[in-house]
VOBADO-766325 format. One record per residue (C-alpha): residue in one letter; x negated, y, z. Coordinates in steps of 0.1 Angstrom, whole numbers, padded with zeros to 4 digits, always signed. Layout:
! residues N
AXYZ...
//
This chain:
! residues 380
X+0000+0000+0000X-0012+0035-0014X-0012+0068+0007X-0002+0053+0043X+0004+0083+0064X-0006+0060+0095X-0037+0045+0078X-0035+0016+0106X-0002+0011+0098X-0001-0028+0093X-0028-0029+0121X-0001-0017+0144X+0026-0038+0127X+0013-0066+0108X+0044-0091+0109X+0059-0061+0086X+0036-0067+0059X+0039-0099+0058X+0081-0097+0058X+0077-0072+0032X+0053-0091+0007X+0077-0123+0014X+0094-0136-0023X+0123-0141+0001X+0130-0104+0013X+0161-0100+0033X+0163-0074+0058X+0171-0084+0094X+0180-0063+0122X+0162-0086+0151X+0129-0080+0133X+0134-0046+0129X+0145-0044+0168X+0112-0063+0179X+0090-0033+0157X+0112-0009+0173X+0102-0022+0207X+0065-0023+0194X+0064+0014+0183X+0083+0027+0216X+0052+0008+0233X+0024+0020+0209X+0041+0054+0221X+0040+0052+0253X+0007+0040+0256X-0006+0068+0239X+0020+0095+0264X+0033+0104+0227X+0069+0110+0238X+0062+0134+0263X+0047+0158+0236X+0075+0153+0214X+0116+0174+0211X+0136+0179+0188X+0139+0190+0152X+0133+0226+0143X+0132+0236+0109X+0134+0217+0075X+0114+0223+0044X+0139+0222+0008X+0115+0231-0019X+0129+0243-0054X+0115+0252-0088X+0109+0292-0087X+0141+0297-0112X+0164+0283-0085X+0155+0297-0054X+0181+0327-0057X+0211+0304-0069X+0201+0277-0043X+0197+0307-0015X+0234+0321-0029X+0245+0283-0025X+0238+0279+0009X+0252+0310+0023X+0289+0302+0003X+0290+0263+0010X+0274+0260+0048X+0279+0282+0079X+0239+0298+0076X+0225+0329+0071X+0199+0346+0056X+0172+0349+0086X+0141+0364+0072X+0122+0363+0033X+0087+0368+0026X+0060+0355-0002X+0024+0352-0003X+0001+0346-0031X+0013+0308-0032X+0051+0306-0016X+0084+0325-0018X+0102+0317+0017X+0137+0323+0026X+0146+0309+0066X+0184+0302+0064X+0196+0298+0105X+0228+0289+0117X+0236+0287+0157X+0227+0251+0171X+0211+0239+0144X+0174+0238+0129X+0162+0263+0103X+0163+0258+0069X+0134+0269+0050X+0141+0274+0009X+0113+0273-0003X+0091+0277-0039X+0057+0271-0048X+0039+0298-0073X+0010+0280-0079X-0011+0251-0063X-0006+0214-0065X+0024+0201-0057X+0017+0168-0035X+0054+0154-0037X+0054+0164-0080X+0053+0124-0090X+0076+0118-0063X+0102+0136-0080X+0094+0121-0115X+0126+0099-0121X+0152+0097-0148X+0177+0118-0126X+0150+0145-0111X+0123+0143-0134X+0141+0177-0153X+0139+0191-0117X+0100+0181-0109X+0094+0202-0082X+0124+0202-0061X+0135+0178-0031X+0139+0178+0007X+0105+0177+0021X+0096+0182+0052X+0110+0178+0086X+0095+0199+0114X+0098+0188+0152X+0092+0208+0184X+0060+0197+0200X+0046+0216+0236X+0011+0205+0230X+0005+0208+0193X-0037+0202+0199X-0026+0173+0222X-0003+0161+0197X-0031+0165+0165X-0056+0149+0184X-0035+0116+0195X-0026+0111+0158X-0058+0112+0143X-0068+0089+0172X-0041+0066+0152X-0058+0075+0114X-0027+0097+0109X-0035+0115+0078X-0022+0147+0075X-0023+0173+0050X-0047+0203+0060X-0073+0194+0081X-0072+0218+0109X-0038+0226+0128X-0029+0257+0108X-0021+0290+0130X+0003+0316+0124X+0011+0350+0142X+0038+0330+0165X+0035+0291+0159X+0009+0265+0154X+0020+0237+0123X+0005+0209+0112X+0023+0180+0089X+0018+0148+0074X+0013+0135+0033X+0041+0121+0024X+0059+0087+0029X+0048+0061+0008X+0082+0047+0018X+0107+0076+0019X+0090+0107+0003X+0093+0127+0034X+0061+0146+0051X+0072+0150+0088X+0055+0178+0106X+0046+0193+0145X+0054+0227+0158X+0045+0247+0186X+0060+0287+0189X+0034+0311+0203X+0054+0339+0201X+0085+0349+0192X+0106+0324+0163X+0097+0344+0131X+0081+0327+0102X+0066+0356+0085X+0032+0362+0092X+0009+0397+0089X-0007+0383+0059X+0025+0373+0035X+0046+0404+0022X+0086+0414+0022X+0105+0396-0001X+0140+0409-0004X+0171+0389-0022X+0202+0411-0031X+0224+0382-0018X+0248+0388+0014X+0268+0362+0033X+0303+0358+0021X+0329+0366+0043X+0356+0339+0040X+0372+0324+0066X+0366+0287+0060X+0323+0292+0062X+0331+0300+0100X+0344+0262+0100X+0309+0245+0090X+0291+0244+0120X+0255+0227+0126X+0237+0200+0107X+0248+0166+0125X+0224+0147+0104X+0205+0141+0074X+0204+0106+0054X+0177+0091+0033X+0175+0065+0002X+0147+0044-0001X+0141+0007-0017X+0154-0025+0008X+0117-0037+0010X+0107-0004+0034X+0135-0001+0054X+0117-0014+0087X+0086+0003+0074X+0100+0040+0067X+0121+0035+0102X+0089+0027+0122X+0069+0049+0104X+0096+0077+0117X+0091+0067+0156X+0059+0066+0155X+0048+0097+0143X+0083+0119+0166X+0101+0107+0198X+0130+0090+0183X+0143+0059+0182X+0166+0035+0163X+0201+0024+0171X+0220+0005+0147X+0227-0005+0117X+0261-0005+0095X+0260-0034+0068X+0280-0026+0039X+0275-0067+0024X+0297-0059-0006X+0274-0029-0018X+0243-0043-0009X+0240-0012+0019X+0225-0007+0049X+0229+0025+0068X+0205+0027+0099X+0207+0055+0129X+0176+0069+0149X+0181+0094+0167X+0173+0106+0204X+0205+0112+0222X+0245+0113+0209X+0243+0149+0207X+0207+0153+0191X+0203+0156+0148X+0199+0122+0136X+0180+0107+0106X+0195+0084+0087X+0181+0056+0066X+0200+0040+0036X+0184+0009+0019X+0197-0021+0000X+0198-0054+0025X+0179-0074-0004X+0157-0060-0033X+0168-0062-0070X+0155-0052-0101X+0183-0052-0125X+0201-0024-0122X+0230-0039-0144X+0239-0055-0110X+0226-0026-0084X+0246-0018-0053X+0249+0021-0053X+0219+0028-0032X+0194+0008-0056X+0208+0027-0085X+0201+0058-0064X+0162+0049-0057X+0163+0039-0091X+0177+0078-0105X+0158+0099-0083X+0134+0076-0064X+0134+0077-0025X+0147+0106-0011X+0168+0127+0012X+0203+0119+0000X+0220+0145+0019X+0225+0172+0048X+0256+0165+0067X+0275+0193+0084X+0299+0194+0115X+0330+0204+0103X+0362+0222+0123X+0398+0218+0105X+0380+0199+0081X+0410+0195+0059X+0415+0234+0051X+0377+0236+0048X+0376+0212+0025X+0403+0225+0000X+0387+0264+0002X+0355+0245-0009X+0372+0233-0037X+0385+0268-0046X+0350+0284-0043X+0335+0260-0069X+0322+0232-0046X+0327+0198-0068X+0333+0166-0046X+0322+0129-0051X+0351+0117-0029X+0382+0133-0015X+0383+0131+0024X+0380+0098+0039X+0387+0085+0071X+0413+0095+0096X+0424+0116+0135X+0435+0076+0143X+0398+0063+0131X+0380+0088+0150X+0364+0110+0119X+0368+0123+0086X+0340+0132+0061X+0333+0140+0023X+0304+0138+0000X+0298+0168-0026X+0282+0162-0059X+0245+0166-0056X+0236+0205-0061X+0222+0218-0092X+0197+0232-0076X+0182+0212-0047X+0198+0179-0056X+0209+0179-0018X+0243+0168-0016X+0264+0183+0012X+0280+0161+0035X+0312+0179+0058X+0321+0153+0088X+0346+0158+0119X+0341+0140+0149X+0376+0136+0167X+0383+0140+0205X+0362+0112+0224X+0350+0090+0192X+0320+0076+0207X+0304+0065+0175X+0288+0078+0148X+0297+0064+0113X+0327+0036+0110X+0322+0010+0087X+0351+0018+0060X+0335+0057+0058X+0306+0040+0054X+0320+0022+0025X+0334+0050+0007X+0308+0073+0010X+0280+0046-0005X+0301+0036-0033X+0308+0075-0040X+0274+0079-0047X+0276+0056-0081X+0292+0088-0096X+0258+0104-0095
//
């Protein structure tokens, strides 16, 4: 395997390799659970979770032609605003915020190499080469303490030195072999403002609509990846080893050869999601919806999901604004939630996910939602 962001990766779990190399590959939820209790060890013995909160900001970059429209997206179809917008001689930067929830940073290179460009080269991206969800950014306390511990563990990140700003410290990984995501560390120094003395203003003439519905769509709840069956455990392990989370179930979808896997670090913490086939297949005549997926725009971050008040007027003011849907609202009050896939955006290739939580419901997906939502994703 290429590129390992833990370069001891099979050193710390070695009966992964060999379930992943098998010619019988089926993913299995006990062997997962015993490398889940590996990497909560390898953790601990190396005081990693203490270091470690929750998520603060995530990184969507876009070709330089989209940033506006994507910018102007995201301030019609979710519930954040424009926070601050600056450039340097190789980034444009707009920080989206919205209360109780991370940042979003929209991002665009102007020149430099582009370390996820081959990543995005697939039949259904390849038009769009520079543009996916990137990076995901989690709170740290010690940053130095948390740098030094991974390279201890031949984590191989992507500057050499912990880069400092005038009010945080950052450092993040390559990216996944297995999902295409770089996860990063931050620690704030000073006050939470991205823009630093060296970049310059750079000002959009966009404003934040005013309709009613946008006050409905509330913070992210979680965000879902696709990636091949073969590196489910892998890209899940990967994930706890390098933050503090942890995994918590899975949802088998058997009919759609699906698997949707929870980590996350408490019910009312942002979760990652995981979405993989249960057994590999390379004809695509026959694909489930999530191999077709990996297939059209290799592994990726699928979508943002949002929480989502009176979901149903919400929904149908989408509609009017423009917003094109996958599925119509599935799920019901009596079910415990209702949620909704767009069609992937035009100029992120995020799709938006809106989902209401009723009353008490104590889980997080159910299995017919679960259902729906994979097999709305063959419309892609």
């Amino acid at each position: 395997m290429e590129d390992l962001i833990i370069k001891d990766f099979w050193k710390l779990h070695p009966n992964l390799l060999e379930r992943i190399e098998s010619q019988n590959f089926i993913n299995d939820d006990d062997a997962l659970k015993r490398e889940a209790d590996l990497a909560r060890h390898n953790r601990e013995v190396v005081e990693l979770d203490s270091l470690m909160q929750g998520l603060e900001f995530i990184v969507i970059n876009t070709e330089i032609n989209k940033l506006s429209d994507a910018v102007d997206e995201f301030l019609l179809y979710t519930g954040y605003d424009i926070k601050e917008s600056f450039e340097n001689d190789f980034n444009q930067v707009v920080v989206l915020s919205c209360a109780n929830s991370p940042d979003v940073l929209l991002t665009t290179r102007k020149q430099g190499d582009n370390p996820f460009y081959k990543l995005n080269l697939h039949p259904k991206s390849e038009h769009l080469p520079n543009t996916r969800i990137e990076a995901f950014f989690y709170k740290t306390q010690d940053i130095t303490k948390y740098h030094s511990i991974q390279l201890s563990r031949n984590v191989t990140f992507s500057t050499k030195n912990i880069l400092s700003k005038d009010n945080y410290e950052m450092i993040q990984t390559i990216p996944s072999c297995f999902t295409g995501i770089s996860y990063g560390a931050v620690q704030w120094t000073g006050e939470r403002i991205y823009k630093s003395s060296t970049d310059r203003e750079f000002t959009l003439n966009i404003k934040k609509p005013s309709y009613a519905y946008i006050k409905n769509i509330k913070n992210i709840d979680h965000a879902a990846t696709r990636l091949p069956a073969k590196y489910r455990d892998a890209a899940i392990i990967e994930f706890m080893e390098l933050t503090n989370y942890n995994f918590e179930f899975a949802i088998y979808v058997e009919s759609l050869n699906s698997i949707t896997n929870v980590a996350r670090l408490s019910a009312k913490d942002f979760a990652m999601v995981f979405t993989s086939g249960i057994t590999s297949g390379d004809d695509m005549s026959k694909a489930g919806p999530t191999e077709k997926f990996v297939y059209n725009y290799g592994a990726r971050v699928h979508h943002l999901a949002f929480i989502t008040e009176d979901i149903e007027y919400t929904f149908e003011e989408l509609k009017a604004k423009g917003e094109r849907f996958l599925i119509d609202l599935v799920g019901s009050e009596e079910e415990g939630l209702k949620q909704t896939f767009t069609y992937p955006s035009p100029n992120t290739l995020v799709v938006n996910e809106y989902i209401l939580r009723y009353g008490d419901f104590d889980g997080f997906f159910t299995k017919s939602n679960v259902s729906n939502l994979t097999l709305a994703t063959d419309k892609q």
